[in-house]
C-alpha positions in Angstrom: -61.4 41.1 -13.0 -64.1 40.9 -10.8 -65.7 43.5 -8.8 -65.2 41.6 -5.3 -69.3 41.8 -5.0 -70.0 38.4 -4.1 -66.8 38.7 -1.6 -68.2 41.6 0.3 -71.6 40.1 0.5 -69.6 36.8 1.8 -68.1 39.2 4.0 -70.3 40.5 5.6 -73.0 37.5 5.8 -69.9 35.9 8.1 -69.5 39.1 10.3 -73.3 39.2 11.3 -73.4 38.3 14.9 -77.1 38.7 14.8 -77.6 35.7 12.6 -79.5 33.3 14.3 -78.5 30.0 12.0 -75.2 29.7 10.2 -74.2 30.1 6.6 -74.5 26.6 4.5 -72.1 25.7 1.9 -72.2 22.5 -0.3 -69.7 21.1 -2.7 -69.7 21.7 -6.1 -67.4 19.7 -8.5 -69.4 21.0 -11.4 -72.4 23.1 -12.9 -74.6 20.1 -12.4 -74.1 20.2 -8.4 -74.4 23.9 -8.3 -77.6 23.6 -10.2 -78.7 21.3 -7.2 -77.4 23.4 -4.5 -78.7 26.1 -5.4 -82.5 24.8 -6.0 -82.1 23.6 -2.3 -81.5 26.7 -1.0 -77.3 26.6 0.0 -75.7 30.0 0.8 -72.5 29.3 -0.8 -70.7 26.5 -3.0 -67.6 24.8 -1.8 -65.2 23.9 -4.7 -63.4 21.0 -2.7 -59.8 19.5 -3.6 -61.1 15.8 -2.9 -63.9 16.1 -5.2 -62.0 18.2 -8.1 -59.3 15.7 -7.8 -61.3 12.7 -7.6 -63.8 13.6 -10.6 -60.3 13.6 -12.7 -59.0 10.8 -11.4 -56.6 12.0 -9.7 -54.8 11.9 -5.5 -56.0 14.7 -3.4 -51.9 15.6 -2.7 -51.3 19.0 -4.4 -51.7 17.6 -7.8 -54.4 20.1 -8.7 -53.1 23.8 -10.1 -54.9 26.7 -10.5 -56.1 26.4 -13.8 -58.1 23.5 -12.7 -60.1 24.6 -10.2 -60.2 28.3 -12.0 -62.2 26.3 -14.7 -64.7 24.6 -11.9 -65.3 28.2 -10.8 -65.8 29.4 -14.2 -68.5 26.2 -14.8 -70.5 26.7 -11.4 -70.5 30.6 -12.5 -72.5 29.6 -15.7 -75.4 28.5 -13.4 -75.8 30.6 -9.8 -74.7 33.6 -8.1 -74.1 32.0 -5.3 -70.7 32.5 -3.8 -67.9 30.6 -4.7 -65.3 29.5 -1.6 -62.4 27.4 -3.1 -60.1 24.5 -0.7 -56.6 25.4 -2.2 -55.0 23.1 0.2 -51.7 24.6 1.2 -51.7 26.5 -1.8 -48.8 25.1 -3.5 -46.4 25.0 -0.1 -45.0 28.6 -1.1 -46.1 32.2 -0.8 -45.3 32.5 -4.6 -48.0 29.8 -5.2 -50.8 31.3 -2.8 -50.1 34.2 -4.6 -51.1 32.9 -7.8 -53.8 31.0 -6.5 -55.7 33.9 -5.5 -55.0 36.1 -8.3 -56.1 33.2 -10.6 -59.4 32.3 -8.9 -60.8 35.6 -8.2 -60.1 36.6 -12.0 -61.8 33.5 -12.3 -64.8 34.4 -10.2 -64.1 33.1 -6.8 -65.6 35.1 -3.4 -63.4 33.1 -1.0 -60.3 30.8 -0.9 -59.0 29.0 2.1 -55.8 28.1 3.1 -54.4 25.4 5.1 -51.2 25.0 7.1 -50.6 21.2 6.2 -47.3 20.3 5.0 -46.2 19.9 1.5 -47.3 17.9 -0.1 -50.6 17.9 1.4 -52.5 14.5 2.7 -56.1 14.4 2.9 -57.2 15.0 6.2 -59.2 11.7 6.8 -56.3 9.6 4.9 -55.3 6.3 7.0 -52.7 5.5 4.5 -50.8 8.4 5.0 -50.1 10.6 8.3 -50.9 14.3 8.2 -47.8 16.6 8.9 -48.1 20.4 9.9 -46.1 23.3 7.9 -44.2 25.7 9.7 -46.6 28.2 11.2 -44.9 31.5 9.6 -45.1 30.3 6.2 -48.9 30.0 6.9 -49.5 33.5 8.2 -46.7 34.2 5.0 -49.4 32.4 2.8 -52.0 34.9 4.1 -50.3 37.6 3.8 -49.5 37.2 0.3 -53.4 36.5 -0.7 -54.6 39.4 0.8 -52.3 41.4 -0.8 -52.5 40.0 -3.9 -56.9 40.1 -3.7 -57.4 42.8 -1.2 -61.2 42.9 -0.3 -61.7 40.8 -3.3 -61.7 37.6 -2.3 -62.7 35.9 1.4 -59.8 34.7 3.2 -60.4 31.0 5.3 -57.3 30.1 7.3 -57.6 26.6 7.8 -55.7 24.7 10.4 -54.7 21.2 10.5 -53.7 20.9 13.9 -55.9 18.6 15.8 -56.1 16.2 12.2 -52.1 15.6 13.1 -52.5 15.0 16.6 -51.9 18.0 18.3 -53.6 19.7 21.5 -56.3 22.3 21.5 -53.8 24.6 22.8 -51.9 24.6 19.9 -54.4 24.5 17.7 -56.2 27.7 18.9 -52.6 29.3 18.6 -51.9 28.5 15.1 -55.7 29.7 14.8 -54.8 33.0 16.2 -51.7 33.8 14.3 -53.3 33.2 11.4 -56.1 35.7 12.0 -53.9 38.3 12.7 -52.3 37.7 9.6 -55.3 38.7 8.2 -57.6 35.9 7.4 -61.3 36.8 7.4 -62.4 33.5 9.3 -60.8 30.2 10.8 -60.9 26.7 10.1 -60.5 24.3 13.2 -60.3 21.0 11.2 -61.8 18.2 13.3 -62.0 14.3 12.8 -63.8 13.6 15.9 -67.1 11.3 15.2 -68.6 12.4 18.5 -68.6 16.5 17.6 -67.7 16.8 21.2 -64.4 18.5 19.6 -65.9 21.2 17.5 -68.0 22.3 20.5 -65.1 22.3 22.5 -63.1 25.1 19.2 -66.3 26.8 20.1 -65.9 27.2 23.7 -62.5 27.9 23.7 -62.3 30.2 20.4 -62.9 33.9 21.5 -60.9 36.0 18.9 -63.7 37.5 16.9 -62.8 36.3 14.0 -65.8 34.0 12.4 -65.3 30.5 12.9 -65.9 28.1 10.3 -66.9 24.1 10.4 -66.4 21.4 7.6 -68.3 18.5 9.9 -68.0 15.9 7.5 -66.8 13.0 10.3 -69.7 14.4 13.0 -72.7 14.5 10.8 -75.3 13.9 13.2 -74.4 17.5 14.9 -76.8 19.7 12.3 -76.3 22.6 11.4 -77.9 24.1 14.5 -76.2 23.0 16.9 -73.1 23.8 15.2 -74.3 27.7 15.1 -75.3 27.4 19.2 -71.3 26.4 19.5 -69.9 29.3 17.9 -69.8 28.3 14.0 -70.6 30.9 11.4 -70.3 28.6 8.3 -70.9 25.0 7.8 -69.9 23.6 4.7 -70.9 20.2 3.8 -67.8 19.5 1.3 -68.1 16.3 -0.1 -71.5 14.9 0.4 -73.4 16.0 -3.5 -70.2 13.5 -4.9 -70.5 10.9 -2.4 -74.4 10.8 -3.4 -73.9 10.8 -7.1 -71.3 8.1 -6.7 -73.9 5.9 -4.7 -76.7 6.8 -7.4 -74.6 6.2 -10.4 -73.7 2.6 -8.8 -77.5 2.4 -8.2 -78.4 2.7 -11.3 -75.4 1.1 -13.0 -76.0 -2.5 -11.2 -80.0 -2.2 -11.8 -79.1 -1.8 -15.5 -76.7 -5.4 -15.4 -79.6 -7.5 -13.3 -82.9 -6.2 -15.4 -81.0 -5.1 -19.0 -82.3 -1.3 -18.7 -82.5 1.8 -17.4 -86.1 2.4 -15.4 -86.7 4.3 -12.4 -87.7 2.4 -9.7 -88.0 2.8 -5.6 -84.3 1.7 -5.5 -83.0 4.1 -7.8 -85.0 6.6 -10.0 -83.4 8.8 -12.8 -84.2 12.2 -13.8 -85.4 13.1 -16.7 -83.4 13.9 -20.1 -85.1 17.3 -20.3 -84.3 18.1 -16.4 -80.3 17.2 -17.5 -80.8 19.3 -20.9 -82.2 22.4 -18.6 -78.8 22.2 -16.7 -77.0 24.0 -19.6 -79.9 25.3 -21.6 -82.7 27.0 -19.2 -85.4 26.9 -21.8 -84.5 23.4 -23.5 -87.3 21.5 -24.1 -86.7 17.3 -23.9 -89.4 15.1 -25.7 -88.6 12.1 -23.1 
C-alpha cells in the first residue's frame, strides 16, 4: 500500500491559491511518455482512457478494468515520481466498481483518480458517432463517496462532469459541479468542447465554491496554459497530445521508410537514437549506434 505521499503533495499543490501559474499534466500511455514528460518539466502525468484504450486496440466505452490501467501506473512508476492522476471514466457505472477502482490504483501507485458522471456505458466526450448521455447525479456523488472512503487522503479525488459535452446549460452544469464537491471530491472537472475557450472562461467566472477547478482543453488549444490559470483553473492537463504526436511521427517515419527504402533522420522526420530508447529502461545502458 502506498503511503498517500505523492497524494498529499497533489493535494496540496491544487489548494495553493498563491500559485501564480497552474499545475501541468500530460498523458502518459506508457514509461516511454513519462520519460518525456518528465524531461520537459510536467507536474503530473495523466493516464487517459482514450489513449490506454487506443494503444490496445481497443473503444474508449468502459472496456478498460482496473487491472489495465493499474499496470500503466505500475510502468510510468518505473521511470518518475511525478504524480500519477488516472481517467476512470464513470468508474464502472456502480459504486461497487469505483470502489475497486480506487482501491486497485492507489495499491498500484496512483495520487489521483477522477470520476465522471457520464452514463454507462460511457462515450468519448468528442465522439460524433455516438451522443453523450448523463448518469443520474446521486450515483455520482455515490461514486465519490465510495472512493474516498475506500482511499481516504490517499488518493486525489477529480469529479468530473459531463454536462455541457451532452448539451446541457451552465446552470446545470455548475450544479452537478457543486454536488459533487460536497460529496467530497478534492477538485472539479467542467468538461468543455468549445473551440473558442470562451466556455471554460465562462466555468471560471461563474465557479465560486472553493473547490480547485480543473481544465482538460484539448478542443481550445490556443488558450495556454496562462490564460487558463487567470480564469480560475488550478490544473491543466494536456490528455492526449504525447499519443497524438507519436502517431504522426511513427506515420512519418513509416512512409519515409516506403518512398527512400530506409530509416534516416531527416528535416521531415528524425529518429532518436537506439541508445536514447535503451536509456528508457536501463539509465546507464550504453548503445553503440
Amino acid at each position: 500500500m502506498t503511503d498517500g505521499t505523492k497524494a498529499r503533495r497533489l493535494r496540496e499543490a491544487l489548494d495553493d491559491s498563491e500559485r501564480k501559474h497552474p499545475l501541468l499534466a500530460i498523458g502518459a500511455v506508457n514509461a516511454l511518455a513519462a520519460h518525456v514528460a518528465a524531461e520537459a518539466g510536467f507536474d503530473a502525468l495523466w493516464v487517459s482512457g482514450l489513449e490506454v484504450s487506443a494503444a490496445s486496440g481497443l473503444p474508449d466505452a468502459n472496456v478498460l478494468g482496473p487491472r489495465d490501467l493499474s499496470d500503466v501506473v505500475a510502468s510510468l512508476g518505473r521511470v518518475t515520481e511525478l504524480p500519477v492522476i488516472v481517467d476512470i471514466d464513470n468508474a464502472g457505472g456502480s459504486g461497487r466498481t469505483a470502489e475497486r477502482f480506487a482501491y486497485d490504483l492507489m495499491r498500484a501507485g496512483a495520487a489521483a483518480v477522477c470520476v465522471e458522471d457520464s452514463a454507462y456505458p460511457k462515450c468519448n466526450s468528442f465522439a460524433a458517432h455516438r451522443a453523450q448521455s448523463l448518469a443520474d447525479r446521486d450515483l455520482l456523488c455515490e461514486q465519490v463517496g465510495r472512493i474516498r472512503k475506500t482511499a481516504g487522503d490517499g488518493l486525489v479525488v477529480v469529479a468530473r462532469t459531463e454536462a455541457l459535452i451532452a448539451g446541457e446549460d451552465m446552470t446545470t452544469a455548475i450544479a452537478r459541479a457543486e454536488a459533487y464537491a460536497d460529496a467530497g471530491a478534492d477538485a472539479i472537472l467542467i468538461h468543455s468542447k468549445d473551440a473558442t475557450g470562451d466556455q471554460a472562461r465562462a466555468i471560471g467566472r461563474a465557479w465560486n465554491h472553493g473547490v480547485p477547478l480543473v481544465s482538460v482543453p484539448t478542443a481550445f488549444p490556443d488558450l495556454s496554459a496562462a490564460e487558463l490559470g487567470e480564469a480560475g483553473f488550478r490544473l491543466c492537463i494536456y490528455a492526449n497530445q504525447l499519443s497524438r504526436a507519436a502517431l504522426a511521427g511513427m506515420r512519418t517515419a513509416a512512409r519515409q521508410f516506403r518512398r527512400g527504402g530506409s530509416f534516416r533522420s531527416t528535416l521531415a522526420g528524425s529518429l532518436a537514437e537506439v541508445g536514447d530508447l535503451m536509456r528508457v529502461g536501463e539509465p546507464e545502458a550504453l548503445s553503440c549506434l
